[in-house]
C-alpha positions in Angstrom: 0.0 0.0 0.0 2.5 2.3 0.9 4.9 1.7 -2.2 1.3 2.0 -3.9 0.8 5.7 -2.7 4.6 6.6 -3.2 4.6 6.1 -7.1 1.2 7.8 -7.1 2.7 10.9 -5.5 5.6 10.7 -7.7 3.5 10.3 -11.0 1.5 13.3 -9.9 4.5 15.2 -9.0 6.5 14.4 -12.9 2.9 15.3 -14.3 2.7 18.8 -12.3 5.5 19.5 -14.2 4.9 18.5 -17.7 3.3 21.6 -20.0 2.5 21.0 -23.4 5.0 23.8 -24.4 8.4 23.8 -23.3 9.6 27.4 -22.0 10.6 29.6 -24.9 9.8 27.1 -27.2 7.1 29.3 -28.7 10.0 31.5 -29.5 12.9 29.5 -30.4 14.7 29.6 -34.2 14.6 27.1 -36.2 17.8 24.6 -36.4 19.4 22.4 -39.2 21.1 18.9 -38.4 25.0 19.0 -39.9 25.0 17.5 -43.4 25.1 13.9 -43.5 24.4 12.9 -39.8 21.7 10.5 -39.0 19.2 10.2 -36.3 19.0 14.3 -36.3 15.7 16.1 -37.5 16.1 19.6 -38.4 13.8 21.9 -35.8 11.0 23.9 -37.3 10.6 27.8 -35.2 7.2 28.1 -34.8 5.1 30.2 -38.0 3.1 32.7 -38.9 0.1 30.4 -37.9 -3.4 31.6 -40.1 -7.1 31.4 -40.3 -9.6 28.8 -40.2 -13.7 29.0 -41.2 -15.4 26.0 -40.1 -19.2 25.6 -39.8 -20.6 23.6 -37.1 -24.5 22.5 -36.4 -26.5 19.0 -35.4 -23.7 17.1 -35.7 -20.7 18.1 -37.8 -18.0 19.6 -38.6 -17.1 21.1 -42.3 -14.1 23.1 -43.0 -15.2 25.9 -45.0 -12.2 28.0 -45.9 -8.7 28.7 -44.6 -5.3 27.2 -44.1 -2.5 27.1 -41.2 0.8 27.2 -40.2 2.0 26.3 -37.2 1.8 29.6 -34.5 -1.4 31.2 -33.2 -4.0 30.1 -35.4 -7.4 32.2 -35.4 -10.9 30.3 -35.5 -14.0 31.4 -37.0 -16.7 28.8 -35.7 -20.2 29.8 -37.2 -23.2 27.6 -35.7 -25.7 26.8 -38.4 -27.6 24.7 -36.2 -30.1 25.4 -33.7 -28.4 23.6 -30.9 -25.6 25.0 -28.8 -22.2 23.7 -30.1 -18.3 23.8 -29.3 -15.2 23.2 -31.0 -12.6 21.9 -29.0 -8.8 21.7 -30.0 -7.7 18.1 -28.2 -4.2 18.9 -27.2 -3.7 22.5 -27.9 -1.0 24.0 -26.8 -1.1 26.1 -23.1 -2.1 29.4 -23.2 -4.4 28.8 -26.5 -7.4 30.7 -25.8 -10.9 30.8 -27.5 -13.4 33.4 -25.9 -11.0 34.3 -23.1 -10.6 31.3 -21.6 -6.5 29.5 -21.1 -4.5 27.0 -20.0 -6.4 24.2 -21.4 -9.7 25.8 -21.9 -9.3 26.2 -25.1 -12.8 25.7 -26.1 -15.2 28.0 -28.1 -18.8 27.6 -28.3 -22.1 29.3 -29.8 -25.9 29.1 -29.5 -27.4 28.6 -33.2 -27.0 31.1 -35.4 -24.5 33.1 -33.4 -20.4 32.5 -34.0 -17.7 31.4 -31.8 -14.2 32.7 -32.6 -10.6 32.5 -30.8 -7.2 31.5 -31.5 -5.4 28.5 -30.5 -1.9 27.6 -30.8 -1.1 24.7 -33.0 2.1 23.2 -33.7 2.6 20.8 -37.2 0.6 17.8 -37.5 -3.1 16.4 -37.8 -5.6 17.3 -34.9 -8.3 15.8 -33.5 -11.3 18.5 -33.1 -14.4 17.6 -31.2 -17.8 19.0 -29.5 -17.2 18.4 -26.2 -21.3 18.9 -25.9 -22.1 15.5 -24.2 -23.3 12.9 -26.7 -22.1 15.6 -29.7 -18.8 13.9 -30.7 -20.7 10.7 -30.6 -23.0 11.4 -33.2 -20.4 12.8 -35.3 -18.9 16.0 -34.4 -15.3 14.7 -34.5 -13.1 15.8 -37.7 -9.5 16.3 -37.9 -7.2 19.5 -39.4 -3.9 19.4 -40.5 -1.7 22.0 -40.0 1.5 22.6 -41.8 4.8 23.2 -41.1 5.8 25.6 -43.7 3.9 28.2 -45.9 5.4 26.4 -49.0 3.9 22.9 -47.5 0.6 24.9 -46.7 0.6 26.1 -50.3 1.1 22.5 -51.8 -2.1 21.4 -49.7 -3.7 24.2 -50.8 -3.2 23.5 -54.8 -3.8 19.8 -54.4 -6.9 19.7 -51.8 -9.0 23.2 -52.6 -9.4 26.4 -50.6 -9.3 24.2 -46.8 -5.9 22.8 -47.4 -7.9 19.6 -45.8 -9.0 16.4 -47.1 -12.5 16.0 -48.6 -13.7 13.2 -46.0 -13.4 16.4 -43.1 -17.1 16.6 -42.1 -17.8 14.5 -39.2 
């Protein structure tokens, strides 16, 4: 019991810690591996970020215009629907905010017809973006959005996939 309660102090303690940004990361230049050494991947600073559009109402998600970079990326979230509905960044970075909420409360939500807006910061990658309305994810407002890690990359998407930058199967 008492080894029991030990490593649960000491897990709590190493995840007290733990931030999804390390400090000054958000500021940090970019850095190239030496030619020819293996086992190194060249460091990306973070970008210019962008602007996303996506429409929300009973129960999806479609992207309607906009593509990112990794940085501070700003959220336009019209609700078509009549139900209230939120979008929710799983994993966003600290200090992402969406209707003055932070630190992990990076959640925006409207009542139908009205629009939620804020800015979350996102690093490279493929996101996971849900209602967090309970039962909404589970009858389909889940969708994912890619952001890129360049502005040439985010141009490439945006040539070969349309005016989202995001695959056509998007709406949840």
């Amino acid at each position: 019991m008492r080894r029991s309660l030990l490593g649960f102090a000491a897990a709590g303690l190493l995840l007290a810690g733990c931030s999804t940004i390390p400090a000054g990361a958000a500021d940090a230049e970019g850095l190239e591996c030496p030619p020819g050494t293996e086992g190194c991947e060249s460091i990306q600073p973070v970008g210019p970020g962008g602007e996303l559009e996506v429409e929300m109402g009973e129960f999806y998600f479609e992207w309607v215009d906009g593509i990112a970079v990794t940085g501070d990326v700003d959220v336009i979230a019209p609700n078509v629907g009549n139900d209230y509905h939120n979008i929710e960044f799983i994993g966003a970075a600290d200090g992402s905010s969406f209707m003055g909420g932070t630190d992990g409360d990076a959640v925006a939500g409207s009542m139908g017809g009205e629009t939620a807006e804020g800015n979350v910061l996102l690093f490279p990658g493929e996101w996971t973006v849900i209602c967090n309305v309970p039962g909404h994810r589970e009858a389909g407002m889940e969708t994912t959005v890619t952001i890129y890690a360049t502005e040439d990359e985010a141009q490439e998407a945006l040539e070969e996939l349309g005016p989202t930058g995001q695959e056509a199967d998007m709406v949840g």
